[in-house]
C-alpha positions as CSV (number, residue, x, y, z in Angstrom):
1,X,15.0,-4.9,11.4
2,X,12.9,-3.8,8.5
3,X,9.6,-2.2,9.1
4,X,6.9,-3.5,6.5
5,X,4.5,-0.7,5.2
6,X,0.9,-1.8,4.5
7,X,0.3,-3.1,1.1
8,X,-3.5,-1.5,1.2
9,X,-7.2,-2.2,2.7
10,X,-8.8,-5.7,2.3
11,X,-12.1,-5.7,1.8
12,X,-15.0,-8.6,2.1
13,X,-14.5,-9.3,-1.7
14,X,-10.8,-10.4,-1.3
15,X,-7.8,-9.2,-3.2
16,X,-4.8,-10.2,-5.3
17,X,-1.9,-9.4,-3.4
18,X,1.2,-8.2,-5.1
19,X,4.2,-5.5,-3.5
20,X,5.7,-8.5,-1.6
21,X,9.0,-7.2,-0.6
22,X,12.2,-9.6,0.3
23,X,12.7,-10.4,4.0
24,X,15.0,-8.5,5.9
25,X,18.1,-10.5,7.2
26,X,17.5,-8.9,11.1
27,X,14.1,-9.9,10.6
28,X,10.9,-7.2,9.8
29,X,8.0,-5.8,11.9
30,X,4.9,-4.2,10.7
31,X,2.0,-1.7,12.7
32,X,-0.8,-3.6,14.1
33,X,-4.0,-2.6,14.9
34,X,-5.8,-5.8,15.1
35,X,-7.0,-5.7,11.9
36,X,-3.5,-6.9,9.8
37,X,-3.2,-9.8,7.5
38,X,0.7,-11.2,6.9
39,X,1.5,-12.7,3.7
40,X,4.4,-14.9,3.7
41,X,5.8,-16.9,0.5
42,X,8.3,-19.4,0.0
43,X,9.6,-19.7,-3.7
44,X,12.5,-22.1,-2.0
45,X,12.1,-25.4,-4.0
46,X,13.1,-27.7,-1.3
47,X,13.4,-25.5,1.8
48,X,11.3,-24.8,4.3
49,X,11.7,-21.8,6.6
50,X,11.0,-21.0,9.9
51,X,8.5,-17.9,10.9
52,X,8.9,-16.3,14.4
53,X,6.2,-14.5,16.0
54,X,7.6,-12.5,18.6
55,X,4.7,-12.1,21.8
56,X,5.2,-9.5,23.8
57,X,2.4,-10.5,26.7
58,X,1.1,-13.9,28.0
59,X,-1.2,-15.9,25.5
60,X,-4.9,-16.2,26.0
61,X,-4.7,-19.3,28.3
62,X,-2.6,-16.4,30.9
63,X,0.0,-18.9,31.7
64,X,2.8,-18.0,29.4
65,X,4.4,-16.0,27.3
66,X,4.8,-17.5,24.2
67,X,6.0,-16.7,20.4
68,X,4.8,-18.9,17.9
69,X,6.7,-20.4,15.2
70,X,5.3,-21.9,12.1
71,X,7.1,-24.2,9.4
72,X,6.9,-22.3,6.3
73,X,6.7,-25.1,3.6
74,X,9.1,-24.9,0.5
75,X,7.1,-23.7,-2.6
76,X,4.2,-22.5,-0.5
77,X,1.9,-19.5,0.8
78,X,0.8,-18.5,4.0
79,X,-1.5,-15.8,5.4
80,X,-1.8,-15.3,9.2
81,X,-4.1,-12.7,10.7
82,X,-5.8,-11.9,13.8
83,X,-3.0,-10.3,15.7
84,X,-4.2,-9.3,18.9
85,X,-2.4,-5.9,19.8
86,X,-2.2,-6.9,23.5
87,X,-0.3,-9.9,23.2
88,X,1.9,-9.3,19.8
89,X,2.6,-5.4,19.9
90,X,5.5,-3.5,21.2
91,X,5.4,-0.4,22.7
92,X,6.0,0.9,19.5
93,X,2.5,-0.6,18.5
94,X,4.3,-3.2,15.7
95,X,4.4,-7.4,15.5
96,X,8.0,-8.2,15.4
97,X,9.4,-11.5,13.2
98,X,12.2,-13.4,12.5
99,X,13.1,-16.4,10.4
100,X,15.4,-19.2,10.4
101,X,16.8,-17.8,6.6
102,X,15.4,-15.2,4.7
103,X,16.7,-16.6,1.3
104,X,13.8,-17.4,-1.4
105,X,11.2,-15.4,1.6
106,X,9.3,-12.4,0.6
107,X,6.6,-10.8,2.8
108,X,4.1,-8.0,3.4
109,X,1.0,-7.4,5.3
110,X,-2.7,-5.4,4.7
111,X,-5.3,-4.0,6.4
112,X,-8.7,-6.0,6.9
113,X,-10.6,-3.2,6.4
């Protein structure tokens, strides 16, 4: 598993992202501390891949523990944020993810700041 590094601060006025890196085979992880925004792309033409969240602690309904997986379109973009350290960290404070094929996926995360 590859651990992401922070591609900078995000402030109110938004930012161009750039410094995606490929995804990790294993899957990657990244430090969290509630304040991270994941960038995910997709330059598969006709693919779509598969995101894993991994949770590490019961959602906010209490009842279970849950990752969440989202259907990254072929061709496509998509930011997730809001990553609640209590329910996505390890120990090691980091969101772990995996992916049904890394091919055609690159990824990195900032800090809302």
């Amino acid at each position: 598993m590859a651990t992401l590094t922070s591609l900078g601060t995000v402030a109110v006025t938004g930012v161009k992202y750039t410094g995606l890196v490929a995804a990790a085979a294993a899957g990657d992880d990244f430090v969290n501390e509630g304040n991270s925004l994941l960038i995910i792309k997709n330059s598969s033409v006709g693919d779509d891949r598969t995101l894993t969240i991994h949770s590490v602690q019961v959602c906010d309904t209490g009842l279970l523990e849950h990752d969440q997986t989202v259907t990254v379109t072929a061709a496509n973009t998509w930011l997730f944020y809001a990553f609640n350290p209590k329910r996505w960290n390890s120990a090691t404070q980091k969101v772990s993810l995996t992916y049904s094929s890394e091919a055609d996926l690159t990824i990195g995360y900032y800090k809302i700041g």
